[in-house]
MDTraj code that builds the backbone (N, CA, C; nanometers):
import mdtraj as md
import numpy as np

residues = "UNK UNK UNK UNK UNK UNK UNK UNK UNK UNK UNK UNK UNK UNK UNK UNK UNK UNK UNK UNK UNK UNK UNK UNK UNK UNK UNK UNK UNK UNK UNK UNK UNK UNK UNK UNK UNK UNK UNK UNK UNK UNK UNK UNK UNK UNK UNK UNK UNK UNK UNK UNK UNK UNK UNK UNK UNK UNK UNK UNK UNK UNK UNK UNK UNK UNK UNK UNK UNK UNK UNK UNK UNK UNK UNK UNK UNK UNK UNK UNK UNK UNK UNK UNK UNK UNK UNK UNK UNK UNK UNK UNK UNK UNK UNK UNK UNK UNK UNK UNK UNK UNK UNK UNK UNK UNK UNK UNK UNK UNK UNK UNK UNK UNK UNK UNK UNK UNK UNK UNK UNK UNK UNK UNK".split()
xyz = np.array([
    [-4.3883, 0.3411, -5.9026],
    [-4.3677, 0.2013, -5.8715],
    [-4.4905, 0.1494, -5.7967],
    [-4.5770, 0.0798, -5.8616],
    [-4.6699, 0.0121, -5.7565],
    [-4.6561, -0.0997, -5.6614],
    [-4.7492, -0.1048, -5.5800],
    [-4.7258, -0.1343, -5.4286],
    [-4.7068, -0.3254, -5.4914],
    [-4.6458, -0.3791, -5.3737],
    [-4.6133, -0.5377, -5.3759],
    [-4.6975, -0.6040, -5.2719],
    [-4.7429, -0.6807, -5.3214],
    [-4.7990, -0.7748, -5.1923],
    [-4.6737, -0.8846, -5.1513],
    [-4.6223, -0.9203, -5.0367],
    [-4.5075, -0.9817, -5.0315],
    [-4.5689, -1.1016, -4.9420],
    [-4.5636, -1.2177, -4.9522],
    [-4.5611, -1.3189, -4.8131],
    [-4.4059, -1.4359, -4.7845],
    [-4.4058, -1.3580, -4.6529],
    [-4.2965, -1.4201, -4.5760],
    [-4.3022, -1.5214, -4.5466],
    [-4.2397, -1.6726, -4.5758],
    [-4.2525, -1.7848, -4.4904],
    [-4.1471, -1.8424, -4.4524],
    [-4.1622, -1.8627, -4.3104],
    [-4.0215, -1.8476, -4.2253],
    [-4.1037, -1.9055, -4.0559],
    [-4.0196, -2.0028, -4.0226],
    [-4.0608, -2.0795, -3.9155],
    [-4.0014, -1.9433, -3.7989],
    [-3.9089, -1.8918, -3.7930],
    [-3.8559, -1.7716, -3.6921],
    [-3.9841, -1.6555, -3.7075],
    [-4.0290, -1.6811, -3.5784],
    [-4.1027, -1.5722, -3.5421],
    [-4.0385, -1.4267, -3.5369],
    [-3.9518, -1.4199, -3.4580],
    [-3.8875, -1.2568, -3.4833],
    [-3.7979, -1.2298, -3.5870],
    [-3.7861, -1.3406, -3.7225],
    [-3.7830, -1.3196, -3.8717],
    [-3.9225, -1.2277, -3.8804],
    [-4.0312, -1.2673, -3.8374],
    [-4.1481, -1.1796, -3.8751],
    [-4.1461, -1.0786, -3.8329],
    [-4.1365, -1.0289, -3.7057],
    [-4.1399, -0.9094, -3.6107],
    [-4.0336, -0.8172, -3.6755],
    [-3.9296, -0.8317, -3.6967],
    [-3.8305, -0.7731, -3.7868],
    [-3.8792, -0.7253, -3.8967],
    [-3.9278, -0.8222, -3.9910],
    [-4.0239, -0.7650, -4.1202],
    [-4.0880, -0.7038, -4.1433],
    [-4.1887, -0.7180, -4.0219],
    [-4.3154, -0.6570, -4.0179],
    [-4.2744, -0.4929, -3.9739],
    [-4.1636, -0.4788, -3.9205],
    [-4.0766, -0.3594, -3.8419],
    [-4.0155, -0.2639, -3.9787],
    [-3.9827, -0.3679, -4.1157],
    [-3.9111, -0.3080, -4.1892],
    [-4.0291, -0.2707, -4.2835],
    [-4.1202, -0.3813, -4.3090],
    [-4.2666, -0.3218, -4.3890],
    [-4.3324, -0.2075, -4.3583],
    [-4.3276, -0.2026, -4.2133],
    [-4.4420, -0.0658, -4.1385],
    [-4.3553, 0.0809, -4.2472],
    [-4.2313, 0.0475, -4.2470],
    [-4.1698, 0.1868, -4.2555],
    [-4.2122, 0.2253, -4.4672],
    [-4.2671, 0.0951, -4.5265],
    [-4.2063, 0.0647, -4.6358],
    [-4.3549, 0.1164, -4.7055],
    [-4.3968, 0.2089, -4.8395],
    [-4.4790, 0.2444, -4.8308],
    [-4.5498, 0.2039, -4.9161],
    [-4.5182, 0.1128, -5.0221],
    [-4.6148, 0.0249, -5.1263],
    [-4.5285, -0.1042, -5.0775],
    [-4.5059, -0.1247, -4.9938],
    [-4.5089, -0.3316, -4.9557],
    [-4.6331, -0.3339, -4.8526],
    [-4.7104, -0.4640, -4.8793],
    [-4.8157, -0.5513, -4.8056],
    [-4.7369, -0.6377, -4.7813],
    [-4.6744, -0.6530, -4.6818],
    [-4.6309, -0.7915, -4.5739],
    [-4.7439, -0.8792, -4.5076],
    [-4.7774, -1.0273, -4.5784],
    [-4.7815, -1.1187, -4.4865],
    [-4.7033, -1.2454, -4.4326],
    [-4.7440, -1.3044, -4.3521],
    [-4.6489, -1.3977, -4.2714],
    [-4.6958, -1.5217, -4.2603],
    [-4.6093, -1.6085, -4.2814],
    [-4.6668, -1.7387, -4.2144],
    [-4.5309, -1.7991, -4.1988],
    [-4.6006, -1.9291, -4.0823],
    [-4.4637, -1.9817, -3.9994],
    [-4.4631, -2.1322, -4.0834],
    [-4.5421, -2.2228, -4.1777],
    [-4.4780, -2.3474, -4.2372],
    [-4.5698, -2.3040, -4.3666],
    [-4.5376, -2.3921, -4.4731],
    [-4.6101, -2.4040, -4.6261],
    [-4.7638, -2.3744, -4.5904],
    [-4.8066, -2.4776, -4.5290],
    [-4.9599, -2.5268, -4.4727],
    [-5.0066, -2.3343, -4.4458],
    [-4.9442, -2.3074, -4.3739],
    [-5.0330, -2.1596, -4.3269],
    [-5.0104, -2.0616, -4.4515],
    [-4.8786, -2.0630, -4.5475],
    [-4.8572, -2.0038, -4.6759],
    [-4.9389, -2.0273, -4.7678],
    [-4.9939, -2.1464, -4.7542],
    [-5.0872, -2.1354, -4.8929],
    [-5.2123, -2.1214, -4.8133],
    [-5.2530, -2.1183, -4.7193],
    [-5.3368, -2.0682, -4.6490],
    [-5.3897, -1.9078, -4.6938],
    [-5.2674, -1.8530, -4.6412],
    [-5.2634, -1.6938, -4.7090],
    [-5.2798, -1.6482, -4.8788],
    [-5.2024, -1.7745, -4.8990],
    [-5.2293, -1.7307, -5.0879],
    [-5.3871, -1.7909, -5.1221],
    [-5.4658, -1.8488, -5.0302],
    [-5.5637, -1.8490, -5.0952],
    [-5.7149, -1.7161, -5.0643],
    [-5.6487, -1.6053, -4.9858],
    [-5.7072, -1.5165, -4.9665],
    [-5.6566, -1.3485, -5.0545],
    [-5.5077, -1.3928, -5.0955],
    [-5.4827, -1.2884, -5.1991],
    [-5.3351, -1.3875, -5.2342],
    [-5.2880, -1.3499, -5.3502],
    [-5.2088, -1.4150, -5.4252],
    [-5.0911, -1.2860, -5.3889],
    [-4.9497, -1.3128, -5.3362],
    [-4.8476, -1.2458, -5.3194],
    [-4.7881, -1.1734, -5.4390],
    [-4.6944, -1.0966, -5.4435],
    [-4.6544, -1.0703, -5.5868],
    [-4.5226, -1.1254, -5.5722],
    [-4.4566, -1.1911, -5.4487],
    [-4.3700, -1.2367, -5.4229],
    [-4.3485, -1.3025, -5.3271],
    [-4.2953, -1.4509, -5.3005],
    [-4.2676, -1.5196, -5.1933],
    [-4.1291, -1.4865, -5.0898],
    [-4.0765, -1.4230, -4.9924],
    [-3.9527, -1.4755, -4.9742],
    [-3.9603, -1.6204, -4.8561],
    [-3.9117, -1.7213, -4.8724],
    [-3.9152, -1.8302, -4.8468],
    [-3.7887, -1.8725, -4.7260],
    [-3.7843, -1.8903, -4.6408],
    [-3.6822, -1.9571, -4.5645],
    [-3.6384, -2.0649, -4.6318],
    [-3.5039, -2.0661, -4.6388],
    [-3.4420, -2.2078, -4.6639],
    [-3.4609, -2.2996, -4.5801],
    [-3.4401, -2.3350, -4.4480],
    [-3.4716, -2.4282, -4.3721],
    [-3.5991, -2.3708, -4.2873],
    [-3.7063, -2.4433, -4.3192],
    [-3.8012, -2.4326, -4.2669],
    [-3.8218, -2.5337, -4.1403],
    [-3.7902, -2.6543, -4.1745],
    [-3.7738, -2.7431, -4.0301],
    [-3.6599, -2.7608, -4.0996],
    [-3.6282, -2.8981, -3.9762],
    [-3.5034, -2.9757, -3.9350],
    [-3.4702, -2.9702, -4.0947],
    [-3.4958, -3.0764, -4.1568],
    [-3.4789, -3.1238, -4.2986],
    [-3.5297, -3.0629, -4.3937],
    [-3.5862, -2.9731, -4.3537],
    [-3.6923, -2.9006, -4.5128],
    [-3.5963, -2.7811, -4.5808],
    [-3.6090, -2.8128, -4.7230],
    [-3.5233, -2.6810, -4.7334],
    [-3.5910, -2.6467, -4.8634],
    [-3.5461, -2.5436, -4.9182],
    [-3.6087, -2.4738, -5.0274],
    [-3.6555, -2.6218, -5.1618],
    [-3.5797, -2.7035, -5.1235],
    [-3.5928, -2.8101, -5.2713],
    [-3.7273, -2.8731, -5.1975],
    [-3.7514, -2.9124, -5.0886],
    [-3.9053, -2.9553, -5.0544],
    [-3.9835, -2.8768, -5.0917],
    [-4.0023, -2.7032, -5.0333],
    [-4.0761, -2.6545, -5.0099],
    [-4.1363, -2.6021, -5.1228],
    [-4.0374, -2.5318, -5.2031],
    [-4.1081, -2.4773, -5.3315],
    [-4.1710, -2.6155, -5.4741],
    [-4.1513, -2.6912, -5.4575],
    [-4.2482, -2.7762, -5.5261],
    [-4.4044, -2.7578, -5.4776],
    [-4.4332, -2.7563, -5.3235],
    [-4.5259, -2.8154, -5.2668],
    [-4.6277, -2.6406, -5.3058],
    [-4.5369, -2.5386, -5.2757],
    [-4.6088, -2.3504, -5.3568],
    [-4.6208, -2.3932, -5.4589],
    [-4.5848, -2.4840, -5.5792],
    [-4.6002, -2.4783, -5.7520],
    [-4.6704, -2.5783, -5.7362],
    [-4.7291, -2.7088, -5.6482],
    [-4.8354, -2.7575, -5.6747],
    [-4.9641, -2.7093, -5.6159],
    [-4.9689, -2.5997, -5.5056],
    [-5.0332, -2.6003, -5.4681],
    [-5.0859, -2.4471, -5.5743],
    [-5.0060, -2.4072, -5.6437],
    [-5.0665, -2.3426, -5.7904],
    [-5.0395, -2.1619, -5.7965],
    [-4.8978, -2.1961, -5.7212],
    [-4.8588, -2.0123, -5.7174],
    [-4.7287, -2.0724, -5.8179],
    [-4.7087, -1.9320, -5.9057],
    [-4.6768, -1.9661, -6.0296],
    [-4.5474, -1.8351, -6.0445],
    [-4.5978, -1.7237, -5.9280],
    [-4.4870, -1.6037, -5.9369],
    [-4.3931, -1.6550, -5.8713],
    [-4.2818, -1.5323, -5.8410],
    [-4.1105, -1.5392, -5.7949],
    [-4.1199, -1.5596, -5.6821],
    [-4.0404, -1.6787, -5.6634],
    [-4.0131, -1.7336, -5.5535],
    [-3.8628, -1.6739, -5.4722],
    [-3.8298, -1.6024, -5.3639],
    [-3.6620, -1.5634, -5.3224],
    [-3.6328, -1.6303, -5.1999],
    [-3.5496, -1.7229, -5.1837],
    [-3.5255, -1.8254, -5.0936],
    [-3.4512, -1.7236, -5.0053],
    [-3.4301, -1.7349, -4.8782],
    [-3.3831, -1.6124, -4.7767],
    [-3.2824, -1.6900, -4.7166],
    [-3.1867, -1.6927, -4.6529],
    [-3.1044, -1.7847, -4.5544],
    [-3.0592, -1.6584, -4.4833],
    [-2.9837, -1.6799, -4.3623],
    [-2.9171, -1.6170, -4.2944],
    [-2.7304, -1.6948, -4.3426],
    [-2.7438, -1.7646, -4.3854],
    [-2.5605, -1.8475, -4.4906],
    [-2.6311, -1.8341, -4.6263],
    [-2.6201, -1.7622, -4.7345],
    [-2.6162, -1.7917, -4.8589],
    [-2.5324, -1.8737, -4.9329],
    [-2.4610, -1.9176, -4.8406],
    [-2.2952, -1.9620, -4.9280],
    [-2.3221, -2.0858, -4.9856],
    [-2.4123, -2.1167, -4.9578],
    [-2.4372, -2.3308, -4.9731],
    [-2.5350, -2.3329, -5.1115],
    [-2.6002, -2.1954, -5.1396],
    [-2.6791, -2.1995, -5.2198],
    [-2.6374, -2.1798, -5.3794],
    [-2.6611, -2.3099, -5.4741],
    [-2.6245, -2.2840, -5.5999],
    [-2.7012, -2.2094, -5.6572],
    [-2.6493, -2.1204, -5.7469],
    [-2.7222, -2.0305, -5.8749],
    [-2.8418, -2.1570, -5.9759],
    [-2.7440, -2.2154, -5.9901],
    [-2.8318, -2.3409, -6.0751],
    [-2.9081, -2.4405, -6.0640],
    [-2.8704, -2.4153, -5.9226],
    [-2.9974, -2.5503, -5.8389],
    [-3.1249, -2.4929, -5.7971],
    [-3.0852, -2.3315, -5.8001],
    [-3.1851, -2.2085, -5.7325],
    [-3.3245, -2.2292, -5.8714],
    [-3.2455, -2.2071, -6.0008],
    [-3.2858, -2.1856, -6.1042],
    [-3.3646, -2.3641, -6.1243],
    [-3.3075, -2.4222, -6.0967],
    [-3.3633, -2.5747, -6.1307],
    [-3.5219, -2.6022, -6.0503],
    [-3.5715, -2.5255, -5.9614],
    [-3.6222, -2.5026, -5.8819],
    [-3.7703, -2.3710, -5.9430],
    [-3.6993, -2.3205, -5.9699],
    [-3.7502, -2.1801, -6.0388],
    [-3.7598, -2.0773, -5.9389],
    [-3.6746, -2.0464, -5.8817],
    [-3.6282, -1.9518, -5.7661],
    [-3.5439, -1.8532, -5.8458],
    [-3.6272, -1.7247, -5.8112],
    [-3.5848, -1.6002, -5.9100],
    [-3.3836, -1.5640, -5.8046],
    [-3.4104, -1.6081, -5.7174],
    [-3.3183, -1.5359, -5.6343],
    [-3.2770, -1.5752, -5.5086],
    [-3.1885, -1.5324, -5.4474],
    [-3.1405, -1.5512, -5.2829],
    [-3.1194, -1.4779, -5.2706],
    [-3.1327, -1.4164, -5.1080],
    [-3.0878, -1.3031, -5.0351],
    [-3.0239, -1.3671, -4.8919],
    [-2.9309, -1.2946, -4.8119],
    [-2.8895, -1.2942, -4.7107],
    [-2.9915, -1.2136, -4.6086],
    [-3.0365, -1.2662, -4.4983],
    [-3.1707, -1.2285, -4.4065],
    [-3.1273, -1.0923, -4.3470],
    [-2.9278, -1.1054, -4.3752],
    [-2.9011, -0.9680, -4.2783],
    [-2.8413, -0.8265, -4.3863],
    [-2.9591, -0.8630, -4.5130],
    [-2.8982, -0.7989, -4.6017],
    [-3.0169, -0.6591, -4.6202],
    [-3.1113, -0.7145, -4.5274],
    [-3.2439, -0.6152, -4.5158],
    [-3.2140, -0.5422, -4.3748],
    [-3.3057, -0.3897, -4.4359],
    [-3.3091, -0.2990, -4.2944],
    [-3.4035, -0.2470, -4.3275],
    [-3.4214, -0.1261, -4.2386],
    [-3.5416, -0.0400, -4.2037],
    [-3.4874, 0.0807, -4.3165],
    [-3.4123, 0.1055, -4.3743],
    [-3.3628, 0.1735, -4.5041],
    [-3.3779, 0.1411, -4.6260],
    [-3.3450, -0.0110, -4.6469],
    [-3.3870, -0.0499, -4.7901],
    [-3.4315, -0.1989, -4.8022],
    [-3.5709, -0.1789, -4.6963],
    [-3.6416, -0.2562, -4.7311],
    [-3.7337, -0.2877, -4.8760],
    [-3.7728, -0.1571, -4.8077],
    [-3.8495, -0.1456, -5.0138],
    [-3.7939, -0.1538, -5.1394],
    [-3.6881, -0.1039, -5.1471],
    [-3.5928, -0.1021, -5.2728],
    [-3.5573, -0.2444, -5.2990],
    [-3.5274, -0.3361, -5.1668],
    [-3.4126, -0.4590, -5.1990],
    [-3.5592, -0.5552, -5.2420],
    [-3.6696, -0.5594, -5.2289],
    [-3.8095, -0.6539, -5.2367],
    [-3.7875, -0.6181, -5.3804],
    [-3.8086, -0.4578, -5.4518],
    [-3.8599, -0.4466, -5.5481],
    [-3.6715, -0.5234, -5.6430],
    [-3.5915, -0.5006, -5.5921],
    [-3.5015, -0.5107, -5.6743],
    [-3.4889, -0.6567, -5.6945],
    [-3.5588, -0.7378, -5.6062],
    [-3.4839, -0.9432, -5.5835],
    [-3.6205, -0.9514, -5.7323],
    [-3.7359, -0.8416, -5.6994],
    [-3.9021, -0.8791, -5.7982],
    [-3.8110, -0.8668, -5.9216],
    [-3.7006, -0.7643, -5.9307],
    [-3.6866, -0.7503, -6.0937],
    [-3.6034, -0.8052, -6.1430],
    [-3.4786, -0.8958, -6.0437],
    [-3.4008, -0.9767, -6.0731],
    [-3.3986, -1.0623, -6.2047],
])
top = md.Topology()
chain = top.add_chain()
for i, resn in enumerate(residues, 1):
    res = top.add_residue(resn, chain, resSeq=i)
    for name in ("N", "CA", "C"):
        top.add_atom(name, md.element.get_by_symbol(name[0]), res)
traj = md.Trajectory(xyz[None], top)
């Protein structure tokens, strides 16, 4: 299985510290981080992710339907996985209307199957 480049974007800082906690252990994921879009495509313009996971609410009002337009104009074209800590609000078809390979629950990751659950949302 080759290694993933992953970038996290997520306004919660110890969303990162957590990650970065579950990446250290994880042995083909590249974790990077950023805290709004602006610093995400920041990062994608120094290596291209092989996968986004995306906070749903990034601010007050921002939610995955702002944000992932602004990654597809700004010209990243791979799988996008919207993250929430409530999945429940999130439609399958609105995900897809979007072009969001996936959702995950934030408390659905650990220091056990970190690697497996990245590669499994990539093959979704």
């Amino acid at each position: 299985m080759p290694g993933s480049k992953v970038l996290l974007i997520d306004d919660n800082v110890q969303q990162h510290e957590l990650f970065n906690c579950y990446a250290a252990t994880a042995e083909k994921i590249e974790l990077k981080s950023a805290v709004d879009i602006n610093e995400g495509m920041v990062s994608m313009m120094d290596k291209q992710p092989d996968v986004i996971l995306l906070d749903n609410h990034l601010e007050l009002d921002e939610t995955y339907k702002e944000s992932v337009p602004q990654l597809r104009a700004f010209g990243y074209n791979g799988p996008i996985v919207v993250i929430s800590s409530d999945t429940s609000n999130l439609s399958k078809e609105e995900l897809e209307d979007y072009s969001v390979i996936n959702c995950a629950d934030k408390f659905d990751f650990d220091l056990n199957n970190f690697e497996n659950k990245i590669h499994e949302l990539i093959a979704a």
